[in-house]
C-alpha positions as CSV (number, residue, x, y, z in Angstrom):
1,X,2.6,-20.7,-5.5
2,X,4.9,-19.1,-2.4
3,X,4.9,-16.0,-0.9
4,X,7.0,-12.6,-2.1
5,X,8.4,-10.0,-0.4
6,X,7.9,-6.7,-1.4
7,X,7.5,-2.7,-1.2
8,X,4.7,-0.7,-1.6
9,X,4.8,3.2,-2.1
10,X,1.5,4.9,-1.7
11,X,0.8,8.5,-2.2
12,X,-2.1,10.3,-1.4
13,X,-2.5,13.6,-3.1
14,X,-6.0,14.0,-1.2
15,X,-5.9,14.1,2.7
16,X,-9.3,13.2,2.3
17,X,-9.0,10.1,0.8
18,X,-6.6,8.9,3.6
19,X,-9.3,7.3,5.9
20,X,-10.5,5.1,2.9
21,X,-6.6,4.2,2.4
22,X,-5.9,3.3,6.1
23,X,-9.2,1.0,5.9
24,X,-7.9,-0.5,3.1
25,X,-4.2,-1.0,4.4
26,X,-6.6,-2.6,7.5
27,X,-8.5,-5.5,5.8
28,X,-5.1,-6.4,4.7
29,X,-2.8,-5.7,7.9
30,X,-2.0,-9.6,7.8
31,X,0.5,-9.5,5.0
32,X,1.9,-5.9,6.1
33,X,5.1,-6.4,8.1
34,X,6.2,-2.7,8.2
35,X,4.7,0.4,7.6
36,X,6.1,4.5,7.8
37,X,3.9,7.2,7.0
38,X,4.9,11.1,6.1
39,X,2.3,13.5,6.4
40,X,2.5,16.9,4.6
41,X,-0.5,18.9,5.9
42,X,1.0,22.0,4.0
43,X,0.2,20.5,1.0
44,X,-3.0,18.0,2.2
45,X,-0.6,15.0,1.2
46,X,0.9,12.4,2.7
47,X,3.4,9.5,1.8
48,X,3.0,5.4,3.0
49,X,5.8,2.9,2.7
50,X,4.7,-0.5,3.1
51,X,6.4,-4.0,3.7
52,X,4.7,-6.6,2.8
53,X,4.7,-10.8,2.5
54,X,2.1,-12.3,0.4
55,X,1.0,-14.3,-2.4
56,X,0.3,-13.1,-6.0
57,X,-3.5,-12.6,-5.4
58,X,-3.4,-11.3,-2.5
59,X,-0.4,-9.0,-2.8
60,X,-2.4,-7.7,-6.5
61,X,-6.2,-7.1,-4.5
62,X,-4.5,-5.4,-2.3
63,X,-2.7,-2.8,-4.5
64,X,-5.7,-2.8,-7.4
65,X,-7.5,-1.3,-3.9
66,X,-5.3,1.0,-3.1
67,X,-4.7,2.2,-6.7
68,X,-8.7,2.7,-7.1
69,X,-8.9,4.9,-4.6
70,X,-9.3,8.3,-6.4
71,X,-6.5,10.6,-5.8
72,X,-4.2,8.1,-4.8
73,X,-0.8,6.7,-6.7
74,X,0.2,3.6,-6.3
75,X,3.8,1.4,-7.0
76,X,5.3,-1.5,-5.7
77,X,8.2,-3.5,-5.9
78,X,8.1,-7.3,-5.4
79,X,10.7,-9.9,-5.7
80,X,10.8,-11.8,-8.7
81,X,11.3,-15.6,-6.9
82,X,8.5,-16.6,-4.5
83,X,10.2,-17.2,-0.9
């Protein structure tokens, strides 16, 4: 199966939602390599760019998670080949 590389973009339009995304991002630290968060408390929002390494399944629990989470958009960008 391999492993891919890959981006994810989260945005939470709901500060309150962000300790639910950080425990999330936490059960799954061991495939995030990177990680840069914006906050916006002017607008109780806040912006998370992920790297990540993983395999299919993991990579697609982890951003069905996310992407559950109300008040919270989710994207990501893998590459095509497994590495």
């Amino acid at each position: 199966m391999g492993e891919r590389i890959g981006f994810i973009g989260i945005v939470i339009e709901d500060l309150a939602q962000a300790a639910k995304v950080n425990q999330i991002i936490s059960q799954y630290q061991h495939i995030v390599t990177g990680r840069i968060g914006v906050p916006d408390h002017d607008r109780s929002m806040a912006v998370i760019g992920l790297l990540v390494r993983g395999e299919d399944i993991t990579l697609g629990a982890f951003t069905g998670k996310l992407g559950n989470v109300p008040g919270v958009q989710v994207k990501s960008a893998m590459t095509k080949k497994a590495i």
